[in-house]
N, C-alpha and C positions, 0 to 999 in steps of 0.2 A: 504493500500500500504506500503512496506517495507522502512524504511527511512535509506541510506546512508550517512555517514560524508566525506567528500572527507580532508584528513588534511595536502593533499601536493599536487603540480600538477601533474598530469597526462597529458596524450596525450588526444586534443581533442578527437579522434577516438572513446575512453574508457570510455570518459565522454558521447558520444552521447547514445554508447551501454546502459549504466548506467539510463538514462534520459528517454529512452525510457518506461523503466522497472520498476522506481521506484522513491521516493519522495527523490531526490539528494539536499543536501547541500555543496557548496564547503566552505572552510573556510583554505586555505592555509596558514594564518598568523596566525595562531589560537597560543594564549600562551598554555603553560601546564595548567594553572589555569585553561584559560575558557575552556579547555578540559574535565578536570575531573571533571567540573561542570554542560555541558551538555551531555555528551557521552551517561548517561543513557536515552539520548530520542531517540536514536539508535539501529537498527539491526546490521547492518557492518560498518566497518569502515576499510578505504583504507590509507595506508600511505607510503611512501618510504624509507628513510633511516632518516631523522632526528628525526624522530618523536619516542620518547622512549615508548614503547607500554607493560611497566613495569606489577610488577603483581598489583603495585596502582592501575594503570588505567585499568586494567582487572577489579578489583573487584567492581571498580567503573561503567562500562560498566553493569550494570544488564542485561540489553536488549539485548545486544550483541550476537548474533548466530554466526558469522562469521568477520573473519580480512583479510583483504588483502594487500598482501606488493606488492608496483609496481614495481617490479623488482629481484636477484634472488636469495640474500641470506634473510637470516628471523634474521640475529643476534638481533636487535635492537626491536624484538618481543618474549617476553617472553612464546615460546611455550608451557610450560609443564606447567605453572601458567593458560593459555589458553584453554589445555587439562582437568586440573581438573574443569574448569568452563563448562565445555561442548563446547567450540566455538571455531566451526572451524576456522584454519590459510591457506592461500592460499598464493602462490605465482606465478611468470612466468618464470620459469627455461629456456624457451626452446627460449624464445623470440630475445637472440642477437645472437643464433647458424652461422645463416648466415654471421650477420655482424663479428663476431670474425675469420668465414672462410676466408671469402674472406679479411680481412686484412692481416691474414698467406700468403696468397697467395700473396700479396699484397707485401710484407716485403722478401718472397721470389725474386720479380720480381725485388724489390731496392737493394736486396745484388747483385743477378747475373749481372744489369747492373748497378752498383754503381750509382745511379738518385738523390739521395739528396745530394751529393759527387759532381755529375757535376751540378747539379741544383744553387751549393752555389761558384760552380767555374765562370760559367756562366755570375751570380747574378752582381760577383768580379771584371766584367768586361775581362776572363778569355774565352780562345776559345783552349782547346789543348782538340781534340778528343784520342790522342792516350795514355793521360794520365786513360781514362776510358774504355778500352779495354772490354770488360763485355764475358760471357760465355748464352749459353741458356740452356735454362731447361729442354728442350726436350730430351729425354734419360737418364737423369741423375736420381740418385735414392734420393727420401722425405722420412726420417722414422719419421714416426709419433709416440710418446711416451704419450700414452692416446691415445683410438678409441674411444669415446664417441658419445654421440650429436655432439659435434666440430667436433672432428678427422675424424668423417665420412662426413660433408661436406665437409671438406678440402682436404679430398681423393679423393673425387667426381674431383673437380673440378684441382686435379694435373693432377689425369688420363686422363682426356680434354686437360690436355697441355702436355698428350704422357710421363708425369714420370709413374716412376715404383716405387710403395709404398710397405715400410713393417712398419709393426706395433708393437708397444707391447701393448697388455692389457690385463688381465688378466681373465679377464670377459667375453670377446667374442669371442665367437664359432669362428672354422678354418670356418665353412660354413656362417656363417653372412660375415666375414673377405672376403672370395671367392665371396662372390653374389658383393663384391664392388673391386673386383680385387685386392685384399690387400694381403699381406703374413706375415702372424702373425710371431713374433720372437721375442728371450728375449731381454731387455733391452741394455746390450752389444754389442749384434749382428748388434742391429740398429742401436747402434751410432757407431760401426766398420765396416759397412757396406753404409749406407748412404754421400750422398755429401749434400744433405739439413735435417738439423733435426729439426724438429716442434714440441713443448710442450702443451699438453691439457689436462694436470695430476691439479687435487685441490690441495692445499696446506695443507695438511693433516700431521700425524707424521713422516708416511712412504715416504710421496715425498721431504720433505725437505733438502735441498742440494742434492736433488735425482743425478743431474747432478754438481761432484765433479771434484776436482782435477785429481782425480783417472781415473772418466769416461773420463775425458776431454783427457784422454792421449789417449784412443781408437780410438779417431774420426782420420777419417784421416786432412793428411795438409790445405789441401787446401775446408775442408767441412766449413759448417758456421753452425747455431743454430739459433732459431730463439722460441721468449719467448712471444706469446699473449694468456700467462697461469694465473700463480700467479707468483707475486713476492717471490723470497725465494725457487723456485724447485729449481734455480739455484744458487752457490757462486759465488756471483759478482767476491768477488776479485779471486776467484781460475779461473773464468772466463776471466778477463782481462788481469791475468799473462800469459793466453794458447796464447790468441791472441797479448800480446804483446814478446813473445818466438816464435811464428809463428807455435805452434803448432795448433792451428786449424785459420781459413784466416780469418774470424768476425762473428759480431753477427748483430741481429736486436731485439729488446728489448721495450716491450711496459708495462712491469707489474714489476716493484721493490719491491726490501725487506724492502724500506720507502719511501714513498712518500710524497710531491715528494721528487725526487733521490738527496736533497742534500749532495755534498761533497762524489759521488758514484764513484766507479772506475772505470766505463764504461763509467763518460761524460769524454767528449774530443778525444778519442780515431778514426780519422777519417776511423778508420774499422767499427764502431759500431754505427747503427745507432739507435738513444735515441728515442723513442715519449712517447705522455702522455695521458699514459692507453686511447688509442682511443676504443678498441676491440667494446664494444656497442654503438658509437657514432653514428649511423646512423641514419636519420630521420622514416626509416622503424621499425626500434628495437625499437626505442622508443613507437612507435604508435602502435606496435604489443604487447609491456608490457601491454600497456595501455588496448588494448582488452582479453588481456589472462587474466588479475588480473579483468579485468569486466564479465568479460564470470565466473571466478570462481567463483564469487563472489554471482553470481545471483544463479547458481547453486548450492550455499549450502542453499541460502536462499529460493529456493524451492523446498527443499526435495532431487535434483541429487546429484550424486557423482560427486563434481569436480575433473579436470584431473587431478590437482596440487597441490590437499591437503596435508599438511606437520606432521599433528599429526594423532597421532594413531587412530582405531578404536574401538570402545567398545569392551569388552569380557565378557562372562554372569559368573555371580557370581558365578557358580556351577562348570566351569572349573577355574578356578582362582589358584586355592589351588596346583593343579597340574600342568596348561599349567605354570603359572610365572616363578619358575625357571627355565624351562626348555628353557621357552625363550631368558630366560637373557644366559642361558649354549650358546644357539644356534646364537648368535649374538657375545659370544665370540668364536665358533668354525670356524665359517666365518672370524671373522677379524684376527686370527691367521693363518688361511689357507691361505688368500689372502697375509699376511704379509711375511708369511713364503716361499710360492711359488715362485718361480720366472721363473719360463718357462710356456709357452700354456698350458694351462687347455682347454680340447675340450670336459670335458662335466664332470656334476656332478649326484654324488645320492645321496640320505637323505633317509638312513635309519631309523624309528622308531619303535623299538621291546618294548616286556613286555605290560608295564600297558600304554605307549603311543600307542600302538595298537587297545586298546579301549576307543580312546576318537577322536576329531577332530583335525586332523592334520593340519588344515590352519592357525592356529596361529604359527607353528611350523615352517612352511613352508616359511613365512612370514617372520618372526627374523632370518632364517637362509640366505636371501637373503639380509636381510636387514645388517646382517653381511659381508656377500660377497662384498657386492656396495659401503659399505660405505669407505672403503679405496682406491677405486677409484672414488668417486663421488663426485662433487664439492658440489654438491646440497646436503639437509641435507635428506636422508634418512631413511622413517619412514614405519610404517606398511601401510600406505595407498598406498602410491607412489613406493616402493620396486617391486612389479609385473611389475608397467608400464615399469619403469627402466629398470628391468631383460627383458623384450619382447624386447623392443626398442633394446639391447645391444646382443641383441641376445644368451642371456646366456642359455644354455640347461641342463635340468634337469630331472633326474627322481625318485618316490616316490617308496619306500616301506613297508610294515608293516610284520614286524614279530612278532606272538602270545606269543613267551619265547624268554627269554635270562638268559644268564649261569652268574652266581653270584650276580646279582642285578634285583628290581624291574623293573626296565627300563632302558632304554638304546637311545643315538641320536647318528647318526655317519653321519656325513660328506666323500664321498670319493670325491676323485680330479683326475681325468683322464687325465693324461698326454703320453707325447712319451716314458717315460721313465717309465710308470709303474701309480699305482694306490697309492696314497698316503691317508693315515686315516684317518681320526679326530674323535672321537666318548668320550662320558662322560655321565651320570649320575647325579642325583640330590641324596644328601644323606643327612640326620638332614633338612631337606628344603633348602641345599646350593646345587650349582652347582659344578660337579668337572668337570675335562677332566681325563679319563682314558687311553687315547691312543693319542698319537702325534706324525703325520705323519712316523706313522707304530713303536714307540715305548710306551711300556707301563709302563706308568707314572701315579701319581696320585698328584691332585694338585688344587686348588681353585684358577680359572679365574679371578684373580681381581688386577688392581693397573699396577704397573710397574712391566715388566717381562722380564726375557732373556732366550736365547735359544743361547747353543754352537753346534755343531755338531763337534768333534774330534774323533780323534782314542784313544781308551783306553791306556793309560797308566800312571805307578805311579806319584804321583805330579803333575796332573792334575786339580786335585780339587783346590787343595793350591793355582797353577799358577793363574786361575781365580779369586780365593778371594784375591790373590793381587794385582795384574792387578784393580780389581774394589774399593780396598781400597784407591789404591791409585788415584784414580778418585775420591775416598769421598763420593762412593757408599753403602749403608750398606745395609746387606742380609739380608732377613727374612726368607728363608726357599730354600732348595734346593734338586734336584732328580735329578738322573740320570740311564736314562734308555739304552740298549745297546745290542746291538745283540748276542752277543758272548764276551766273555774274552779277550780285548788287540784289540778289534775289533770295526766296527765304534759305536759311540757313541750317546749320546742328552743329555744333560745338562740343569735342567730345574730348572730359580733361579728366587724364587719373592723379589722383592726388594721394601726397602723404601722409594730409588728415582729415576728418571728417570736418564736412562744409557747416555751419554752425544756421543756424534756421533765418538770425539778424544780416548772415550776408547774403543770403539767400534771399530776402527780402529786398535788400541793397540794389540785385542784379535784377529786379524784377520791375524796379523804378526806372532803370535807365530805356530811353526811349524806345529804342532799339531792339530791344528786347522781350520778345513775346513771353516767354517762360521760362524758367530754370527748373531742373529737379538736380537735388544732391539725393545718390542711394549708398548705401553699402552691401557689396557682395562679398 
């Protein structure tokens, strides 16, 4: 019988599953010491967040097949030390979906009738109804920014209450978006269009202060926002200036940039109402962790595929030599495409011509999704769980192979199908590196690694200069730079790797200057 370590609690529920199945030890106070002293009498072992599940204790784990984290990020699980040991990692991504919905919803229903506002008037000894005049929800439009897992219960359950949803993500199909009544649209739109805005973006490179100063000025007056996301999509203080300007009427705020919020610029403010990161507090989510990390768990340990396995799959020795770079190219051409985009993608193809024509496309397939998701995905995106993701999200895709291709051995190309046309991505492995040869319909040449930026301007003289100083004097230093361009004096792409990452204020800098249609700084 397979013997389990149990090394934090769990929900009864996940312990019965467990129990049923296999030789369970619970030991929830367990030191580090007596850990890495009997771990190796173990198959799995299940832990939550305090438990440092380092590569020590990996290499100490001999027996170990399989790790399970009860809950849904894996930080404090040393994945890739995990992956070279052979043992699988699990976790339960999907388990507080409801509960983090229905608080959205929840946080929506306290802003419209101000309820913790009169609840604490009440409390005071206090009886003036007409100080909480409140609005209904019914008619009024929720943009949801992130459709994920979340964002599509929370859409469920607005459209019950007769709103009109629009979306932005990047990732899902107009027709997943339609089968739940949803109207896909860029980021702008939804916060220039909505009365409620709902956050269910990860706290990644690209979402951080996602919602600025800048955006904050879109919304209308009287909209509110509402954050049971990550701490940090939003600037507090560029946040609390809007509502306390009356440029947008409050917030509702469950996830801060520190926790907890002290000395934050949103306590006190009686537009805004504070709680403390409830999103999974439900007695349901917890006991549903508890069965999804037992359910994984049992199934890696005999022989199935679990639903929520977080590290990769093996790949046989004989494509190695060739699938690897190509992979590493194809995770960087997703996460540039995803960074780079910023309208409806309603469908993609993957091209693989040349010498990827004759070999198996499913690793290829794989990294380039896993490219795509992972700049939208809270959850850590790896080759095993990357498919389930793209189906759930409704991401649509189609495969190609072409026999030759004109100047190189091989060739991977990314397209993006948008309203406004078909946009490229496509690159090359050369010397055994990755390069990108094409970026979004310009042809550049360049090694996908590190910190990068992207201009888009109109050609003209002193351009180049402007940007080198612009970023010197942010204390940026270049490594190498390309600029590719349709025509002479015509629009442009700017393509520069840098030493260090571009800082958000120069990025705004380069976004001022005439010339200059856009910037994105990403890290690959």
């Amino acid at each position: 019988m397979h013997r389990i370590l149990i090394a934090e609690p769990i929900a009864d529920e996940g312990l019965a599953h467990l129990v049923d199945a296999a030789d369970v030890d619970v030991k929830s106070t367990i030191t580090r010491q007596d850990l890495l002293a009997i771990i190796d009498q173990y198959d799995a072992l299940i832990v939550r967040s305090a438990t440092k599940v380092d590569a020590e204790l990996i290499a100490a784990g001999t027996r170990l097949r399989v790790i399970g984290r009860a809950g849904t990020g894996v930080d404090n699980i040393d994945v890739e030390s995990a992956t070279r040991h052979g043992i699988i990692v699990v976790n339960a991504p999907a388990s507080n979906s409801v509960a983090v919905a229905e608080l959205a919803i929840g946080l929506i229903l306290s802003l419209a009738r101000h309820l913790p506002q009169a609840h604490a008037h009440v409390a005071a000894g206090g009886w003036s109804r007409a100080k909480f005049m409140g609005r209904e929800v019914r008619g009024k439009t929720l943009g949801l920014i992130g459709f994920g897992r979340i964002g599509a219960e929370v859409a469920r359950r607005a459209r019950a209450l007769e709103m009109d949803v629009i979306a932005y993500d990047p990732i899902v199909s107009t027709e997943r978006a339609q089968q739940l009544g949803v109207t896909l649209a860029s980021v702008d739109d939804v916060l220039a269009k909505s009365d409620y805005v709902s956050l269910h973006v990860p706290l990644v490179d690209s979402t951080r202060h996602l919602i600025n100063a800048s955006r904050l000025k879109l919304m209308k007056s009287g909209a509110v926002i509402i954050n049971a996301a990550r701490g940090g999509v939003i600037d507090e203080q560029a946040l609390a200036e809007a509502i306390a300007a009356g440029q947008i009427a409050g917030a509702a705020i469950d996830a801060y940039e520190k926790e907890p919020p002290v000395n934050s610029p949103l306590l006190g403010d009686p537009r805004i109402i504070t709680i403390p990161h409830l999103g999974a507090s439900t007695v349901e989510a917890q006991a549903m962790t508890g069965v999804d990390v037992a359910q994984g768990v049992l199934d890696a340990l005999d022989g199935r595929s679990p639903r929520y396995a977080v590290n990769a799959p093996y790949i046989a020795p004989e494509d190695v030599g060739l699938v690897t770079p190509y992979t590493t190219l194809a995770k960087s051409l997703g996460k540039m495409c995803i960074g780079i985009i910023k309208e409806p993608i309603t469908r993609y193809e993957f091209v693989y011509a040349g010498e990827l024509a004759t070999t198996s496309t499913g690793p290829l397939r794989i990294a380039l999704l896993q490219g795509l998701l992972s700049g939208v995905s809270e959850q850590r995106i790896t080759a095993i769980n990357a498919p389930i993701i793209a189906k759930e999200r409704g991401l649509r895709f189609s495969e190609t192979t072409l026999p030759e291709v004109e100047n190189y051995a091989g060739m991977l190309e990314l397209r993006a199908h948008t309203a406004s046309g078909v946009r490229v991505f496509s690159g090359t492995v050369l010397r055994d590196k990755p390069y990108v040869v094409e970026l979004d319909g310009y042809w550049v040449t360049f090694e996908p690694v590190g910190s990068l930026l992207f201009t888009y301007h109109r050609d003209r003289p002193g351009m180049i200069g402007r940007v080198g100083t612009l970023l010197g004097a942010g204390d940026v230093n270049i490594s190498s730079m390309q600029v590719g361009r349709l025509a002479p004096r015509e629009q442009s792409l700017m393509v520069l790797t840098l030493d260090d990452f571009v800082p958000a204020e120069v990025v705004a800098s380069l976004e001022r200057e005439s010339h200059i249609e856009r910037a994105v700084a990403l890290v690959l």
